[in-house]
C-alpha positions as CSV (number, residue, x, y, z in Angstrom):
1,X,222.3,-134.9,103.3
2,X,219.9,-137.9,104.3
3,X,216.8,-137.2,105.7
4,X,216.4,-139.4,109.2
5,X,213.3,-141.4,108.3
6,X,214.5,-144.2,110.0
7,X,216.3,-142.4,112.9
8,X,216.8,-143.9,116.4
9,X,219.4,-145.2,119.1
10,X,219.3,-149.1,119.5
11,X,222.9,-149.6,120.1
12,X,225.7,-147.0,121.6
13,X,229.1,-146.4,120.0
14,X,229.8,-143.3,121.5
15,X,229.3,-141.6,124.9
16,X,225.9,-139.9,123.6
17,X,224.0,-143.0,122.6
18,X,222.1,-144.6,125.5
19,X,219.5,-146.7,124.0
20,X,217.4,-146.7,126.9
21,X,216.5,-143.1,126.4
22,X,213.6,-142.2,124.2
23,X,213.9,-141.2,121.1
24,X,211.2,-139.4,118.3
25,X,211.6,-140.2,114.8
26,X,209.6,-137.7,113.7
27,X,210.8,-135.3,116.2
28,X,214.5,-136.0,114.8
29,X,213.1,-135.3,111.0
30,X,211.2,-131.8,112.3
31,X,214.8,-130.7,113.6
32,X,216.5,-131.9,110.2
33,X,214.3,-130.3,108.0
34,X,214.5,-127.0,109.2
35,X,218.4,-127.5,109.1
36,X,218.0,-128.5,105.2
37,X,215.9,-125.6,104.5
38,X,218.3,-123.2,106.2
39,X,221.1,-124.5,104.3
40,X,218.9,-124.3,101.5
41,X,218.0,-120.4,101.6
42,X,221.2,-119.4,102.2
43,X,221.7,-120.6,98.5
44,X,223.5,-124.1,98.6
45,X,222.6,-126.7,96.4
46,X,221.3,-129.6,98.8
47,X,221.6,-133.3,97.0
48,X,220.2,-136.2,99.1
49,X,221.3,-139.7,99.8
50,X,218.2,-142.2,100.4
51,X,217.8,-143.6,103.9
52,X,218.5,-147.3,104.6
53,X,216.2,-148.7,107.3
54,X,218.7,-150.8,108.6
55,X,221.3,-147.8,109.1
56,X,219.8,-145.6,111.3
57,X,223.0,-143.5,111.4
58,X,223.0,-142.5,107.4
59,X,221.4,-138.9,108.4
60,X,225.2,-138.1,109.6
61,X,226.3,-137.7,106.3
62,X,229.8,-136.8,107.2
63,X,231.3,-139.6,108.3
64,X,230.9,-140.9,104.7
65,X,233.1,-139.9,102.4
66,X,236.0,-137.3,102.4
67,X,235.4,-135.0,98.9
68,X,238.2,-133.2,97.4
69,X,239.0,-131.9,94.0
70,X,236.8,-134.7,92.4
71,X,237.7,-137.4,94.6
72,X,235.5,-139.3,97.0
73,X,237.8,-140.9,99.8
74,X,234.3,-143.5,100.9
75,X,234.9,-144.1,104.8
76,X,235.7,-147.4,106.1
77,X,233.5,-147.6,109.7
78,X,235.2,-148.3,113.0
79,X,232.1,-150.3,114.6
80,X,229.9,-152.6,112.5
81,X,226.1,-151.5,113.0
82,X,227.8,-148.6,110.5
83,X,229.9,-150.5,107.9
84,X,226.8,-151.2,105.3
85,X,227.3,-147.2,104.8
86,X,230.0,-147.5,102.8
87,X,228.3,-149.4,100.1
88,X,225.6,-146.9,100.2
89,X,227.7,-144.0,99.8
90,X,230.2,-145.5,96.9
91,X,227.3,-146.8,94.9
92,X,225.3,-143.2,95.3
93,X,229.1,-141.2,94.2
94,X,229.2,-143.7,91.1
95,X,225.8,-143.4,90.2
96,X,226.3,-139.8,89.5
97,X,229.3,-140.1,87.2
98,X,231.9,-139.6,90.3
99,X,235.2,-141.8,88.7
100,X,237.5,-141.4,91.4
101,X,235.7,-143.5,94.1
102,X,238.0,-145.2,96.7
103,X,237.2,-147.0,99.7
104,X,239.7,-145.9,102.5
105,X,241.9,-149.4,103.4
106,X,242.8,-147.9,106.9
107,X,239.5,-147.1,109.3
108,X,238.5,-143.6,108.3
109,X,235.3,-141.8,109.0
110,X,235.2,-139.3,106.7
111,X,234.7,-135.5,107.4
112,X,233.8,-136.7,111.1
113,X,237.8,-136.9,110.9
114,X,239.3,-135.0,108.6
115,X,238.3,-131.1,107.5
116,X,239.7,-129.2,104.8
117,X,240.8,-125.4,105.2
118,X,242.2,-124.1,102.8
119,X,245.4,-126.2,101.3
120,X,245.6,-127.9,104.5
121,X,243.9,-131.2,105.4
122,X,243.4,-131.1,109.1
123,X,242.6,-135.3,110.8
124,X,241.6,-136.1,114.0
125,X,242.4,-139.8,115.1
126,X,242.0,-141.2,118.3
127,X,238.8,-143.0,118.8
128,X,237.7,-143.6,115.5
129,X,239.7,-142.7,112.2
130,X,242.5,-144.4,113.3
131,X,246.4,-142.5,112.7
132,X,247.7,-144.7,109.6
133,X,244.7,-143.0,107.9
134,X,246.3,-140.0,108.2
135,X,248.8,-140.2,105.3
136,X,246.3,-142.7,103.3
137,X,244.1,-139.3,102.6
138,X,246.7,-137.1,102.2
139,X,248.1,-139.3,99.3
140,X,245.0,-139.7,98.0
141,X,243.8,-136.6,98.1
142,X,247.1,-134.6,97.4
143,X,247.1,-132.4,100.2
144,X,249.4,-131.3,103.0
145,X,247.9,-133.1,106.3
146,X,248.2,-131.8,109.9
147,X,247.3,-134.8,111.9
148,X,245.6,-134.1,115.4
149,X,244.7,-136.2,118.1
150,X,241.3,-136.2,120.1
151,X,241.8,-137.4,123.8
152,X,238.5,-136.8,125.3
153,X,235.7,-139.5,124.1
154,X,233.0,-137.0,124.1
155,X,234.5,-135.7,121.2
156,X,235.3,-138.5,119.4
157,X,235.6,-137.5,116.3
158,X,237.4,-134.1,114.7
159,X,234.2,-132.2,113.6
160,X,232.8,-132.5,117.4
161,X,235.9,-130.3,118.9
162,X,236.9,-128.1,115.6
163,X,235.1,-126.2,112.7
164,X,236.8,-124.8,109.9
165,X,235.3,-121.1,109.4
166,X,236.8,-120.1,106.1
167,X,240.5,-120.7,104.5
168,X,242.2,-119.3,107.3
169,X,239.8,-119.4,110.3
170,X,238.9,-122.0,112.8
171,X,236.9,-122.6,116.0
172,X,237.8,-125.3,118.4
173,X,237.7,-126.9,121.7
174,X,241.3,-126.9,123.3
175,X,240.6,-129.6,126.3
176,X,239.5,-132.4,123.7
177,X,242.8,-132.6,122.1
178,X,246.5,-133.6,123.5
179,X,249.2,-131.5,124.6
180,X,250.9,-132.2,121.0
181,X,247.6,-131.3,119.3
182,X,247.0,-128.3,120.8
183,X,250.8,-126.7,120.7
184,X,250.1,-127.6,116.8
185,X,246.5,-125.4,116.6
186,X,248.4,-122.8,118.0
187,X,251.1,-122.7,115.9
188,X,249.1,-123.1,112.7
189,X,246.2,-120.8,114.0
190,X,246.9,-118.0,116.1
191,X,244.1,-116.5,115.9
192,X,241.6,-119.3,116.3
193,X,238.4,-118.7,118.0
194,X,238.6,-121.4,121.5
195,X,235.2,-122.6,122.5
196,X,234.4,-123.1,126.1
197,X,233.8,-126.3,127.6
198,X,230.2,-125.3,127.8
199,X,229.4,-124.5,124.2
200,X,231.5,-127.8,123.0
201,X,229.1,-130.4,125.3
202,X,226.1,-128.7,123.4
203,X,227.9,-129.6,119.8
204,X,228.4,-125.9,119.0
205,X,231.4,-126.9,117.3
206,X,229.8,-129.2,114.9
207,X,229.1,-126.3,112.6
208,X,228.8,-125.6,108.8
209,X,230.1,-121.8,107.7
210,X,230.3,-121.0,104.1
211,X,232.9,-118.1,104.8
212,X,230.3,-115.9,106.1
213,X,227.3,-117.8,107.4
214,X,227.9,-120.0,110.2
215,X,224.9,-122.8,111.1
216,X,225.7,-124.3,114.6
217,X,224.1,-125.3,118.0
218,X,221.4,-123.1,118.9
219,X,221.9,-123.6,122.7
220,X,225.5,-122.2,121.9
221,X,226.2,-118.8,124.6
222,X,229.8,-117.7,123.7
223,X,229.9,-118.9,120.5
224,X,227.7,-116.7,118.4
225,X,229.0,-113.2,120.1
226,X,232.6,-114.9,119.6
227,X,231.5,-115.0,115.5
228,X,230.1,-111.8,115.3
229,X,233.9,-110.4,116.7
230,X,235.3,-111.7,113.6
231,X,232.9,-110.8,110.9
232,X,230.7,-114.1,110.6
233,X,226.3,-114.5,111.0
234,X,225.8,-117.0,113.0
235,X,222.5,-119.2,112.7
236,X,221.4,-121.2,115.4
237,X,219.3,-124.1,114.2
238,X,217.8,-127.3,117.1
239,X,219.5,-130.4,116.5
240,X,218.8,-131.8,120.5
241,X,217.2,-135.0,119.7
242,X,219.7,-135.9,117.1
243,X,222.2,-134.8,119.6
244,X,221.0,-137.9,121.3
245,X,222.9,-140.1,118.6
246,X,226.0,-137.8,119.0
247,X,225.3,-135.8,115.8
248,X,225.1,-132.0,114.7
249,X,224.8,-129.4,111.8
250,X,228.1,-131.0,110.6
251,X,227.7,-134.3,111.2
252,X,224.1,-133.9,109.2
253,X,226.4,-132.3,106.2
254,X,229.2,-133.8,103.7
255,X,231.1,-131.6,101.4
256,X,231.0,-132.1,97.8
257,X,233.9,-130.4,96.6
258,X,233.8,-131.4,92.4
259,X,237.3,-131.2,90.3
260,X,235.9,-127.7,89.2
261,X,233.7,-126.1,91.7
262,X,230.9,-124.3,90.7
263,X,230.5,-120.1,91.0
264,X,228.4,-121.4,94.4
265,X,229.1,-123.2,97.7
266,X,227.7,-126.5,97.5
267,X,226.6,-128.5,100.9
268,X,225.3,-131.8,101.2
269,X,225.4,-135.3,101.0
């Protein structure tokens, strides 16, 4: 994670970025910190990235890297007020004894666009990870890829419209992805959980479950009743003025998933 010390909107690369709307600082760190310390008492082991003043964007931890088995896929950004992340992110994995550490060639925003569940490596393209990053991660990574693609630009990237809940379980929006996309959810996930329209414009889909726990949106309605159906605790937690940037729980959260993972989950960034 990355706490937003310097956070604020100046520019607008996605549909929920309007600099002209006011934005608190130290509001946005308030809302963060009680999302770090609900990660943190549900036992996962929290590692933090330091801020860059100049990257107001680093608290969405996400987009930088892709973490599997050991290997740290480091995101190459689609618009430039985000590309000095990259550095920031390979030098922090290689500074802490990560050896495989590879920028992406194609554009790829990291878990913003591609989630693991299970075996299966599920990547959105569409408006930012673009689709010839598709088969670079699954190479690098070595695992089966189901490519999806995002058609509506509120979600613009994967974690906005889908959430994996555990190895076989997912929660998603239907209307942000293409006819293709959506015949392919269906096939793959039967029993998926489908958002409304309503609880994916509040980012309640941009959510972090640990198999059991799942941290998401508090101004979710369907979504948490939805959970409890299928076995999962759903924590709601106030991300709003980040929400003002076009982030969430997941977008605050990267993965790190080591060669041998540890007896407990791990989130963070």
């Amino acid at each position: 994670m990355c706490r937003p010390a310097h956070f604020t909107v100046n520019y607008s690369i996605n549909p929920w970025m309007d600099p002209l709307v006011p934005t608190s600082t130290e509001t946005g760190l308030a809302q963060w910190k009680r999302l770090h310390d609900v990660l943190a008492e549900l036992g996962h082991d929290i590692e933090l990235i330091p801020p860059d003043p100049g990257l107001p964007d680093m608290v969405f931890t996400a987009n930088g890297a892709v973490v599997v088995d050991g290997k740290v896929l480091v995101a190459r950004f689609r618009h430039p007020q985000r590309s000095g992340e990259s550095e920031a992110y390979a030098q922090w994995f290689r500074a802490r004894g990560w050896t495989e550490v590879r920028q992406a060639t194609r554009i790829n925003e990291g878990e913003g666009d591609f989630l693991l569940a299970g075996e299966l490596l599920l990547a959105g393209s569409g408006f930012r990870s673009e689709p010839a990053a598709v088969a670079e991660a699954g190479e690098f990574l070595g695992r089966p890829v189901l490519g999806l693609t995002l058609v509506d630009p509120r979600f613009y990237h994967l974690d906005t419209a889908l959430a994996v809940l555990d190895d076989e379980q997912i929660m998603y929006y239907p209307g942000a992805f293409s006819r293709q996309s959506r015949t392919a959810l269906a096939e793959r996930f039967p029993d998926a959980i489908l958002a409304t329209e309503q609880d994916a414009a509040v980012f309640g889909l941009n959510a972090v479950s640990d198999g059991r726990h799942v941290v998401l949106a508090q101004a979710t309605r369907r979504l948490p009743g939805q959970l409890r159906e299928r076995g999962f605790e759903p924590i709601g937690v106030d991300l709003s003025e980040l929400l003002k940037a076009g982030g969430g729980v997941k977008c605050c959260t990267l993965e790190l998933r080591p060669a041998e993972p540890p007896p407990t989950q791990r989130a963070g960034g």
